[in-house]
N, C-alpha and C positions, 0 to 999 in steps of 0.2 A: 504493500500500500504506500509506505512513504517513499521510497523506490522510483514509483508510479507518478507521483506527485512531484517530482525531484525531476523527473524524463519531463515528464508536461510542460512545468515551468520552465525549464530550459529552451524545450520547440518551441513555446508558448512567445519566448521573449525573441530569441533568433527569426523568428517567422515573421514577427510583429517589424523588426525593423527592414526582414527582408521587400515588404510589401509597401513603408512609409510611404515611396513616391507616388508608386501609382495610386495608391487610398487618395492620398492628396488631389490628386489632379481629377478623380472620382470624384470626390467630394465637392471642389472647388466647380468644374464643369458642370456637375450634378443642378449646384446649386444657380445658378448662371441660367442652365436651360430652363428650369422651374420659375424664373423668372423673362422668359423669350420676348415674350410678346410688352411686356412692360418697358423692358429696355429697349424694343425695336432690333433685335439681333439678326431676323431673319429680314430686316431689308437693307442694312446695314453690309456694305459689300467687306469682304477680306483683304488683308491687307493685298497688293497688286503681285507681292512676291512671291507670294502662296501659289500665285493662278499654277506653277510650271507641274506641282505637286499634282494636281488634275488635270495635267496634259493638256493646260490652255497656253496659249504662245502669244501674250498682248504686244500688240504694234508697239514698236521702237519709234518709231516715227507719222505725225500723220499732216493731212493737206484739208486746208480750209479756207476760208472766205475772210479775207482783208474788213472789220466793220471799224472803219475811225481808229482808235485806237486800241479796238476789243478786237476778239477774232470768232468766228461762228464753226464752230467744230465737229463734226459728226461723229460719234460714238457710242456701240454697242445699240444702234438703230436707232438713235437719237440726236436732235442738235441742242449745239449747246453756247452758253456767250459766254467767251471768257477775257476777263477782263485781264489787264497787267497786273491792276494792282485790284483786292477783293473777294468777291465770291463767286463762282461759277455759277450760272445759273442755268435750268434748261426751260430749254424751248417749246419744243414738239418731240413728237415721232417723227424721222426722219429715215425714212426707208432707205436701204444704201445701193447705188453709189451716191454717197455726195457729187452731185455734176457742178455746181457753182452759187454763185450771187450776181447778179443785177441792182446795177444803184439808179433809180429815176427819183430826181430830187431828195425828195428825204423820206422814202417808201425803198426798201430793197425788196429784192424776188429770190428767193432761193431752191434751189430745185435740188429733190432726192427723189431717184431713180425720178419715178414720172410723176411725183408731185410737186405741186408749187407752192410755195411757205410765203405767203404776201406779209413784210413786219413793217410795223409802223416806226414812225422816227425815234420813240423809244425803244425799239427791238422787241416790243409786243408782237405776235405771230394775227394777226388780225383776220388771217383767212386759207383756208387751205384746200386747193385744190388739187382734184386728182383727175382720173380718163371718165368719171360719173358724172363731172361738173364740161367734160369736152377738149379735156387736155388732151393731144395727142399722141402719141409714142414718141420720144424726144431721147437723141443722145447726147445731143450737146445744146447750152443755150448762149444768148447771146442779145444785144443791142442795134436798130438802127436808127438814130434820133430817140423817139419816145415810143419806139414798139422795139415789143418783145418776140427774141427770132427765136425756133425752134429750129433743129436739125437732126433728121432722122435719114440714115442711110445717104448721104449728100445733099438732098432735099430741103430745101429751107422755107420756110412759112413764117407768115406774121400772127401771135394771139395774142387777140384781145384779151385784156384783163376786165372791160367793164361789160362789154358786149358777150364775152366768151365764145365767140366767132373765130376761126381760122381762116387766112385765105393766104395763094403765094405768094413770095415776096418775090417782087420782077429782077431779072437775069441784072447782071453785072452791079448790081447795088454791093455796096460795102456795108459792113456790120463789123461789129466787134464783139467776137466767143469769151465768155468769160473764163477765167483762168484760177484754177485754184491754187494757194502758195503754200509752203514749206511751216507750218507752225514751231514761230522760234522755240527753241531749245529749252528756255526757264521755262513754259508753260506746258510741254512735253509731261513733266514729271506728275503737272495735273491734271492730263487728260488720261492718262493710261490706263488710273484707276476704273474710270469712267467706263471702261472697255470689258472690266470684269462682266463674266456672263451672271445674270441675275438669281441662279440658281449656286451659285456662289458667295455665301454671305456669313455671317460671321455664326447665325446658329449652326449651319453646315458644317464651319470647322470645329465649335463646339461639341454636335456629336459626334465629328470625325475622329478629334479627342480621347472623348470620354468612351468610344470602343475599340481604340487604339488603330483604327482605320488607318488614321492619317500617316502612318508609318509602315501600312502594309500588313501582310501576313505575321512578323514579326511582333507588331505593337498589338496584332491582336491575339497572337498566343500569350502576352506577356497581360495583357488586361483578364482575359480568360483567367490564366494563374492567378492574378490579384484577387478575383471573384473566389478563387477557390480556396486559398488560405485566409481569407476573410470567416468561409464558412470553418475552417479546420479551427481556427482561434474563435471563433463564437462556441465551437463544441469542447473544447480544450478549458476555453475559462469557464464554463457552465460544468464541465464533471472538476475541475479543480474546487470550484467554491462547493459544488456537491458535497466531494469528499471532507473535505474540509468541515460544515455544516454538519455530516454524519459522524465525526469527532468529535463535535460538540454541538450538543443540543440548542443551547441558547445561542448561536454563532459563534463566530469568531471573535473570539475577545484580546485586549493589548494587552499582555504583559505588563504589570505593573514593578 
C-alpha cells in the first residue's frame, strides 16, 4: 500500500510537469474560444505570416489606382482606400481583375472585372454597376473628353453613365486607357493583410491551436497525449486521496 502511494506520487508529479505546456495553451485557447464571438475572433483575420502554414501565398506586390494622395486597392475581392497616413478603409466588393480608374472632375469610375464603382469626391462608392444595369463585357477602360471608353477584344464603345446606353466610338478618335501603378512599398505591408482568405481568422488559428493542428500530425499526437495524462493524473490523485482517506477516517490531518 505505501509502496503504491510512493509509485503514484512520483508518476503523479513527473507526469504533471511532463504535460505543463500543452495544459497551458489548452487552457488558455480553451478559454479565448469560449469567449469567440464577444471578442470578434472569427472575423478578425490572422496574422498575414500565418497564411504560408495553410498553403496561402499573399501577393508581395500589388497595382492600383492613383486617388490624390490615397491609392484605391483591390484585395481578397475587394476595394479599398488607402491613405498615406490613417486608416484603410473599404469600399465595395470588387470583383477581380482590378482593370482601373477614370477621373471626370471630381467623380472617379472604377472598374473590377465588369463592374463599374461610380465614387463621389469623397471616395463614397455612390453607385454600382454591372452587365444587369447594361454594362458590356469590357477588358480595358478608358477616357475620350467626358465619355467613358470600353474595350473588349479591340473594339471600343462609348457608355453612358446617365443614359446607360452604349454606342461606337468612331474610327481614328484618341482616348486615353487607364493605367494601373505599382503601390509604393510603405503601404505594401498594409495591404497584404487584407488579402488573407476570410476563412482564415484568428478563431481558426485558435482551434488550430488548441488541437495541435497547427503543427501537423505531430502537434496532434502531442495534444492527444496531453488529453491522456490529464485523465491518468485525474485517476492517480483521486485513488491517492482514496487511499489516503481509507487510512484515516476523519481525512487527512497535519501533523502537529
Amino acid at each position: 500500500m505505501r509502496r503504491l502511494l510512493l509509485v503514484l506520487r512520483r508518476w503523479h508529479r513527473w507526469l504533471g510537469v511532463l504535460v505543463t505546456l500543452p495544459v497551458i495553451v489548452l487552457c488558455i485557447t480553451g478559454l479565448l474560444l469560449n469567449h469567440s464571438d464577444g471578442l470578434g475572433l472569427g472575423k478578425t483575420p490572422m496574422p498575414a505570416w500565418l497564411a504560408g502554414s495553410y498553403g496561402v501565398n499573399l501577393p508581395q506586390s500589388f497595382k492600383g489606382v492613383p486617388y490624390g494622395d490615397d491609392w484605391l486597392v483591390a484585395s481578397g475581392e475587394r476595394l479599398y482606400r488607402v491613405p498615406a497616413q490613417g486608416d484603410t478603409s473599404l469600399l465595395a466588393d470588387c470583383p477581380a481583375p482590378l482593370r482601373g480608374g477614370v477621373r471626370f472632375g471630381v467623380s472617379t469610375v472604377v472598374a473590377c472585372n465588369n463592374d463599374l464603382l461610380l465614387l463621389d469626391e469623397d471616395g463614397r462608392v455612390r453607385e454600382q454597376l454591372g452587365p444587369a444595369w447594361g454594362v458590356p463585357p469590357f477588358e480595358r477602360l478608358g477616357r475620350h473628353g467626358d465619355a467613358l471608353v470600353l474595350e473588349a477584344s479591340g473594339e471600343l464603345s462609348q457608355f453612358s453613365l446617365t443614359t446607360l446606353a452604349t454606342s461606337p466610338l468612331p474610327d481614328g478618335v484618341d482616348w486615353e486607357p487607364a493605367q494601373l501603378a505599382s503601390v509604393p512599398d510603405p503601404l505594401v505591408a498594409r495591404v497584404r493583410p487584407l488579402s488573407m482568405p476570410a476563412s482564415l481568422h484568428w478563431e481558426r488559428l485558435l482551434q488550430d491551436l488548441h488541437s495541435g493542428r497547427l503543427f501537423g500530425a505531430v502537434g496532434e499526437r502531442i495534444m492527444d497525449l496531453a488529453a491522456l495524462v490529464l485523465v491518468l493524473l485525474a485517476v492517480s490523485g483521486i485513488t491517492m486521496w482514496w487511499r489516503l482517506a481509507r487510512r484515516s477516517p476523519s481525512g487527512a490531518r497535519r501533523t502537529r
